[in-house]
C-alpha atoms as a printed R data frame, in Angstrom:
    type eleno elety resid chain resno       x       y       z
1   ATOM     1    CA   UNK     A     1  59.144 113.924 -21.066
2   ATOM     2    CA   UNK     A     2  55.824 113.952 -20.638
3   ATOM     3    CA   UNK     A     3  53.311 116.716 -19.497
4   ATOM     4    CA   UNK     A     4  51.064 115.836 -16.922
5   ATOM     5    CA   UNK     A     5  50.100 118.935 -16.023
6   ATOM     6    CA   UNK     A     6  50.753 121.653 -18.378
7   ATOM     7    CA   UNK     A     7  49.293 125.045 -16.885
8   ATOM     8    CA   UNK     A     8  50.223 126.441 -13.599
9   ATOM     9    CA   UNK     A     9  46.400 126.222 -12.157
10  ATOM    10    CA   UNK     A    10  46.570 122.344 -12.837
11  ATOM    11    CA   UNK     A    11  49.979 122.652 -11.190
12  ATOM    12    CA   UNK     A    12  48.392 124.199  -8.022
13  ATOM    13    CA   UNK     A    13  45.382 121.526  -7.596
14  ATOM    14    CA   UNK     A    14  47.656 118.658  -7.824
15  ATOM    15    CA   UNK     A    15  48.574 117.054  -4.268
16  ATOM    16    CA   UNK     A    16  52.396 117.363  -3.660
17  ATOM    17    CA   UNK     A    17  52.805 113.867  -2.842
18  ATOM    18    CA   UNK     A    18  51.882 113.693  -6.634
19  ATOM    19    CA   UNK     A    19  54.443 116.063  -7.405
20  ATOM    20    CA   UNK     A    20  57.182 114.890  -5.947
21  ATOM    21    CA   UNK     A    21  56.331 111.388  -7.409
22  ATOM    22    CA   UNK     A    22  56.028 112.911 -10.715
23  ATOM    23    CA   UNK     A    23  59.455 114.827 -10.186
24  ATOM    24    CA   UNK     A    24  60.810 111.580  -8.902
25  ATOM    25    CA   UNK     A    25  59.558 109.570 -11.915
26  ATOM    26    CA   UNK     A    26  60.951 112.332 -14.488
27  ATOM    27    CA   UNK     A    27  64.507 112.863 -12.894
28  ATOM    28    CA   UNK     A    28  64.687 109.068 -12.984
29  ATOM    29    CA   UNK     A    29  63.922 108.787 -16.588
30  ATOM    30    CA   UNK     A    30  66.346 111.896 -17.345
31  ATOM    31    CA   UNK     A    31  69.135 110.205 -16.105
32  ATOM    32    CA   UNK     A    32  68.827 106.927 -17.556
33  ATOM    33    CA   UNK     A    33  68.415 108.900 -20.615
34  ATOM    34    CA   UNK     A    34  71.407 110.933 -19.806
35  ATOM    35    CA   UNK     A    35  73.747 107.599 -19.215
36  ATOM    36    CA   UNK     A    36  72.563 105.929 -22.261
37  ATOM    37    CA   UNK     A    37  73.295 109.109 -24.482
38  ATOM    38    CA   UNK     A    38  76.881 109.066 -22.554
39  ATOM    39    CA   UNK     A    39  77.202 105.459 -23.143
40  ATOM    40    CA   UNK     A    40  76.282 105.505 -27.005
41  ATOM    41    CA   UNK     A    41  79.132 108.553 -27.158
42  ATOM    42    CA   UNK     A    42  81.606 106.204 -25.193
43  ATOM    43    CA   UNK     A    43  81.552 103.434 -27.743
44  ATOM    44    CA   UNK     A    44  80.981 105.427 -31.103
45  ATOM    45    CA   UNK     A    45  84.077 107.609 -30.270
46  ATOM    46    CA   UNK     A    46  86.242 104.578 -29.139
47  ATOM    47    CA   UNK     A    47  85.338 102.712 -32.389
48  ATOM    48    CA   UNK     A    48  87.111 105.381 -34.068
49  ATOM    49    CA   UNK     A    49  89.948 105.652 -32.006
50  ATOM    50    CA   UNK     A    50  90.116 101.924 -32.929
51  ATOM    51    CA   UNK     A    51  90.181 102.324 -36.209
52  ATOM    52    CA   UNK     A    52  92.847 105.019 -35.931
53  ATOM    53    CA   UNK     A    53  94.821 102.347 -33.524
54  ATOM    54    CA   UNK     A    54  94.567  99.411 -36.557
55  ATOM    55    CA   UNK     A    55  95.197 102.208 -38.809
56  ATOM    56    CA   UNK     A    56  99.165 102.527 -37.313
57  ATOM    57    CA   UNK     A    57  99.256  98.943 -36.854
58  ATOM    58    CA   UNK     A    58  98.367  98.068 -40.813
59  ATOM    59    CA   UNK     A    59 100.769 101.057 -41.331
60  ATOM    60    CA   UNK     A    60 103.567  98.830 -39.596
61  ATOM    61    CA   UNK     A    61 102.630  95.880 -40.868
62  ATOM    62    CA   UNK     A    62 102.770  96.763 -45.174
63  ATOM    63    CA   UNK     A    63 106.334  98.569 -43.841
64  ATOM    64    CA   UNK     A    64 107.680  95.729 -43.019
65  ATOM    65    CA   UNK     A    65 106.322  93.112 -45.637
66  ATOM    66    CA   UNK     A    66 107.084  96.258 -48.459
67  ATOM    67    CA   UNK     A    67 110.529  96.139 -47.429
68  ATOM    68    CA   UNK     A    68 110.923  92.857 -46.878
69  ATOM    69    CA   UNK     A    69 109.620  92.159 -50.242
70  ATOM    70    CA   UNK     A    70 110.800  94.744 -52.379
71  ATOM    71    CA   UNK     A    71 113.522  95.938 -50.936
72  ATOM    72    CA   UNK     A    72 116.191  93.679 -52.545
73  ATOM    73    CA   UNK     A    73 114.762  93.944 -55.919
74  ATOM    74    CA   UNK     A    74 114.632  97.860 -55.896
75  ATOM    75    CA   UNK     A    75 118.292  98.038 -54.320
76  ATOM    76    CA   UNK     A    76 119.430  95.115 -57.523
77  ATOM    77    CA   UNK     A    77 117.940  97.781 -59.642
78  ATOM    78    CA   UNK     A    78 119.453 100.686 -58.919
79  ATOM    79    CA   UNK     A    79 122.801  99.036 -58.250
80  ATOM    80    CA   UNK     A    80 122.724  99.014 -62.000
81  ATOM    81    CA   UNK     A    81 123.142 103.000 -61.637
82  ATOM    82    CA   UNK     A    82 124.592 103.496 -58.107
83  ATOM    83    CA   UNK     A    83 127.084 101.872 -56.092
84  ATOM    84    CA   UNK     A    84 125.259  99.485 -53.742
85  ATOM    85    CA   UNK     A    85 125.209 101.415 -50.411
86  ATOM    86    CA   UNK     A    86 123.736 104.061 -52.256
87  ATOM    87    CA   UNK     A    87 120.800 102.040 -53.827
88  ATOM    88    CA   UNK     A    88 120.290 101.026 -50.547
89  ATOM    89    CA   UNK     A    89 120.442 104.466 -49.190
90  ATOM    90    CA   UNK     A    90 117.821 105.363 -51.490
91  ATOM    91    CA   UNK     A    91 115.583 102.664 -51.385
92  ATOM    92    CA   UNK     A    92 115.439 103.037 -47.219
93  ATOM    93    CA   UNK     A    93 114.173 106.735 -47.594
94  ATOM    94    CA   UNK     A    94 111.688 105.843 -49.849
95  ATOM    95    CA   UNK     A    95 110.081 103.604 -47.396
96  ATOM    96    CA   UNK     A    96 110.773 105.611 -44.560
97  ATOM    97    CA   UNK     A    97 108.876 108.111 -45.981
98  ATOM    98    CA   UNK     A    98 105.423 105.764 -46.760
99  ATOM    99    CA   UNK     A    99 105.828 104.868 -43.498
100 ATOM   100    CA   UNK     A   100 105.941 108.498 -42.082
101 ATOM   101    CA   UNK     A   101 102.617 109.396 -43.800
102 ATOM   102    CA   UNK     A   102 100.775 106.271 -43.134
103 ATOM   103    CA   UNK     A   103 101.654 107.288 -39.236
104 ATOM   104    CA   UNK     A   104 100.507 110.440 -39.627
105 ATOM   105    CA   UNK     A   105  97.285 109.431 -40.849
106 ATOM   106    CA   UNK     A   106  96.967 106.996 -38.183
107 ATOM   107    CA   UNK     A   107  98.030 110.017 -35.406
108 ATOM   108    CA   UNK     A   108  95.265 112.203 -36.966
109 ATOM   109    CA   UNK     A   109  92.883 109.926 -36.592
110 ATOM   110    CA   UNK     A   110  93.591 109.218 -33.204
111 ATOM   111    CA   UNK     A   111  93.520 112.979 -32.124
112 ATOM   112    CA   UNK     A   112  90.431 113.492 -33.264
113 ATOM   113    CA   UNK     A   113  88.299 110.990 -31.541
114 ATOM   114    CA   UNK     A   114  90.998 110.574 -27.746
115 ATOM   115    CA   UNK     A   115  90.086 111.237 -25.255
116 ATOM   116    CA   UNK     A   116  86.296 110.047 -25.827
117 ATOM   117    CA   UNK     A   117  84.685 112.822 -24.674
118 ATOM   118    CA   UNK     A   118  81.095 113.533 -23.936
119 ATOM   119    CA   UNK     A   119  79.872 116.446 -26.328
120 ATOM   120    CA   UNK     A   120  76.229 115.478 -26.963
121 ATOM   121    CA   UNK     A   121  75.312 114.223 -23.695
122 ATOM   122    CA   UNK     A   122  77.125 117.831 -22.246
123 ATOM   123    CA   UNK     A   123  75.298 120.203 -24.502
124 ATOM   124    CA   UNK     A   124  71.743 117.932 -23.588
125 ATOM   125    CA   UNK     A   125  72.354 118.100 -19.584
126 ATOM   126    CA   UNK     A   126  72.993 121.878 -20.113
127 ATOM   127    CA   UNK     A   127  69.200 122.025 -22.185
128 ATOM   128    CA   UNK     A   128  68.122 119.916 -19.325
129 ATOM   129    CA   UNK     A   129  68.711 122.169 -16.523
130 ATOM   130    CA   UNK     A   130  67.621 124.892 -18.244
131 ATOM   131    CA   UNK     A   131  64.399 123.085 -18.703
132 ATOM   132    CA   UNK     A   132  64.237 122.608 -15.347
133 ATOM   133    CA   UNK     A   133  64.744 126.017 -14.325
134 ATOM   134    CA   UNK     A   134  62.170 127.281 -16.590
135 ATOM   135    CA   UNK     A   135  59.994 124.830 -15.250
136 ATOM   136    CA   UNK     A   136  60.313 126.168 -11.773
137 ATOM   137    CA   UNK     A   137  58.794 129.711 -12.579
């Protein structure tokens, strides 16, 4: 912001046409600041939800190639020990629980950055209209 006319006598000699065109000029510049700050939030905070989102997706993707790939070897080895089912039994909770926490990761990550909202570009409008208040007296 710029200031044009910092004391309140300058204030006084300057037409209002001037003014207003100098209020006009600043309020426009305020909000295109304002909707660019909202716009930079928008996409940083959907990035990250993105992230979370491939996140799950990887998650279900090594779940399925792990047990795909690994699951017949692990069940051959404990069916050494066990009876069969029961290899198998414990082979399937050991995945199931890789894939819980990979999920859970992914969850987090998504909680903390949906819904996108607006924090910095709240907290400046706030500092704006108390600016402008201020201004006023």
């Amino acid at each position: 912001m710029t200031d044009r006319a910092a004391d309140g006598e300058d204030l006084r000699r300057t037409p209002t046409g001037d003014l207003v065109r100098q209020l006009a000029e600043e309020t426009s510049t305020l909000v295109r600041q304002e909707i660019a700050l909202a716009r930079a939030e928008v996409m940083s905070k959907s990035k990250k939800a993105g992230l979370g989102l491939g996140e799950l997706g990887g998650a279900g993707i090594a779940g399925l190639y792990a047990l795909g790939a690994l699951t017949a070897s692990f069940i051959a080895a404990l069916a050494l020990l066990l009876p069969v089912w029961a290899a198998a039994l414990v082979v399937a909770v050991a995945y199931g629980a890789l894939a819980a926490s990979l999920a859970l990761v992914g969850r987090r990550q998504l909680q903390e950055n949906l819904p996108p909202t607006l924090d910095r570009t709240e907290k400046t409008m706030k500092e704006n209209v108390e600016w402008v208040k201020n201004r006023k007296r």
